[in-house]
C-alpha positions as CSV (number, residue, x, y, z in Angstrom):
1,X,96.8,19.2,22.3
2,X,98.6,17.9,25.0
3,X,102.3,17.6,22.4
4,X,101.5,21.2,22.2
5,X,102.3,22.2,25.7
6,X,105.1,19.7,25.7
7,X,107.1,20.9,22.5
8,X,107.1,24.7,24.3
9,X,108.0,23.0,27.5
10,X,111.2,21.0,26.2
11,X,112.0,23.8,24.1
12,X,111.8,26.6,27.0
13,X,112.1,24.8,30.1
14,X,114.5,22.2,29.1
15,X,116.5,23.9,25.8
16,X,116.3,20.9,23.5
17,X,116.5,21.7,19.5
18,X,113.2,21.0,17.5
19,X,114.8,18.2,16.1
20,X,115.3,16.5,19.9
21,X,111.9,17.7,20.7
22,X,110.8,16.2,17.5
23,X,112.3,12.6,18.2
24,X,111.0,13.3,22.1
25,X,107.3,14.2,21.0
26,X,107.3,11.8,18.2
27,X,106.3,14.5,15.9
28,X,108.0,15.4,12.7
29,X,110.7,18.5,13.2
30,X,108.6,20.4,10.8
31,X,105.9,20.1,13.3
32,X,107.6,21.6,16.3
33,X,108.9,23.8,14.1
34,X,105.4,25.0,13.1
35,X,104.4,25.0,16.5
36,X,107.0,27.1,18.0
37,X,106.7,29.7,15.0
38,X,102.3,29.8,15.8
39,X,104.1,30.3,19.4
40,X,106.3,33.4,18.6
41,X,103.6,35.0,16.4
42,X,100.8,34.7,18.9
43,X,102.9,37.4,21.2
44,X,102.7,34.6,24.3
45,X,105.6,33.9,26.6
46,X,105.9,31.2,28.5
47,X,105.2,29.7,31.3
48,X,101.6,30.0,29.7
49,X,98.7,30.2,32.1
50,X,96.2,29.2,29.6
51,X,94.1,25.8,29.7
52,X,95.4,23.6,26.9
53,X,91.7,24.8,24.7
54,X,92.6,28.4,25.1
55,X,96.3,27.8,23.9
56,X,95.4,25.6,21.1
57,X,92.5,27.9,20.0
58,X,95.5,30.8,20.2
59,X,97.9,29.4,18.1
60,X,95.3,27.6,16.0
61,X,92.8,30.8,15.1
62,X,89.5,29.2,13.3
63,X,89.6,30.3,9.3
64,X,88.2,33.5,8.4
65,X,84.6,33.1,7.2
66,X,84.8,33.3,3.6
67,X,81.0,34.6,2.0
68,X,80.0,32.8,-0.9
Protein backbone atom coordinates (compact mmCIF):
# COMPACT_ATOMS: atom_id res chain seq x y z
CA UNK A 1 0.00 0.00 0.00
CA UNK A 2 2.67 2.15 1.01
CA UNK A 3 3.96 2.50 -3.30
CA UNK A 4 0.56 3.81 -3.43
CA UNK A 5 0.98 6.89 -1.45
CA UNK A 6 4.36 7.30 -2.98
CA UNK A 7 3.45 7.09 -6.82
CA UNK A 8 0.75 10.15 -6.02
CA UNK A 9 3.47 11.83 -4.02
CA UNK A 10 6.29 11.92 -6.76
CA UNK A 11 3.82 12.50 -9.24
CA UNK A 12 2.07 15.56 -7.37
CA UNK A 13 4.56 16.82 -5.01
CA UNK A 14 7.60 16.22 -6.98
CA UNK A 15 6.26 16.25 -10.99
CA UNK A 16 8.12 13.14 -12.10
CA UNK A 17 6.42 11.20 -15.32
CA UNK A 18 5.05 7.67 -14.54
CA UNK A 19 7.82 6.29 -16.25
CA UNK A 20 10.39 8.09 -13.48
CA UNK A 21 8.00 7.23 -10.84
CA UNK A 22 7.91 3.72 -12.30
CA UNK A 23 11.86 3.25 -12.21
CA UNK A 24 11.68 5.24 -8.60
CA UNK A 25 8.91 2.87 -7.13
CA UNK A 26 10.15 -0.14 -8.81
CA UNK A 27 6.86 -0.73 -10.30
CA UNK A 28 6.10 -1.26 -13.95
CA UNK A 29 4.85 2.20 -15.75
CA UNK A 30 1.64 0.47 -16.39
CA UNK A 31 1.26 0.25 -12.77
CA UNK A 32 1.57 3.93 -11.88
CA UNK A 33 -0.25 4.51 -14.63
CA UNK A 34 -3.18 2.47 -13.29
CA UNK A 35 -2.73 3.94 -10.04
CA UNK A 36 -2.89 7.47 -11.02
CA UNK A 37 -5.97 6.81 -13.36
CA UNK A 38 -7.93 4.75 -9.88
CA UNK A 39 -6.69 8.30 -8.44
CA UNK A 40 -8.41 10.66 -10.97
CA UNK A 41 -11.61 8.56 -11.09
CA UNK A 42 -12.06 8.26 -7.31
CA UNK A 43 -12.70 12.37 -7.31
CA UNK A 44 -9.73 12.72 -4.50
CA UNK A 45 -7.09 15.51 -4.59
CA UNK A 46 -4.25 15.42 -3.05
CA UNK A 47 -2.54 15.99 -0.34
CA UNK A 48 -4.91 12.98 0.86
CA UNK A 49 -5.86 12.90 4.53
CA UNK A 50 -6.81 9.35 4.45
CA UNK A 51 -4.92 6.46 6.35
CA UNK A 52 -3.21 4.33 3.76
CA UNK A 53 -6.49 1.42 4.38
CA UNK A 54 -9.02 4.07 3.50
CA UNK A 55 -7.07 5.15 0.31
CA UNK A 56 -6.35 1.85 -0.85
CA UNK A 57 -9.98 0.54 -0.10
CA UNK A 58 -10.92 4.00 -2.31
CA UNK A 59 -9.12 3.29 -5.23
CA UNK A 60 -9.40 -0.38 -4.89
CA UNK A 61 -13.54 -0.80 -4.36
CA UNK A 62 -14.16 -4.67 -3.30
CA UNK A 63 -16.06 -6.50 -6.48
CA UNK A 64 -19.67 -6.22 -6.71
CA UNK A 65 -21.32 -9.37 -5.12
CA UNK A 66 -22.33 -11.30 -7.95
CA UNK A 67 -25.64 -13.87 -6.90
CA UNK A 68 -25.33 -17.17 -8.12
Amino acid sequence: MRKIREVLRLKFEVGLSARQIAVSVQVGRVTVGDYLNRFAASRLSWPCSLSDAELEQKLFPPAPAVPS
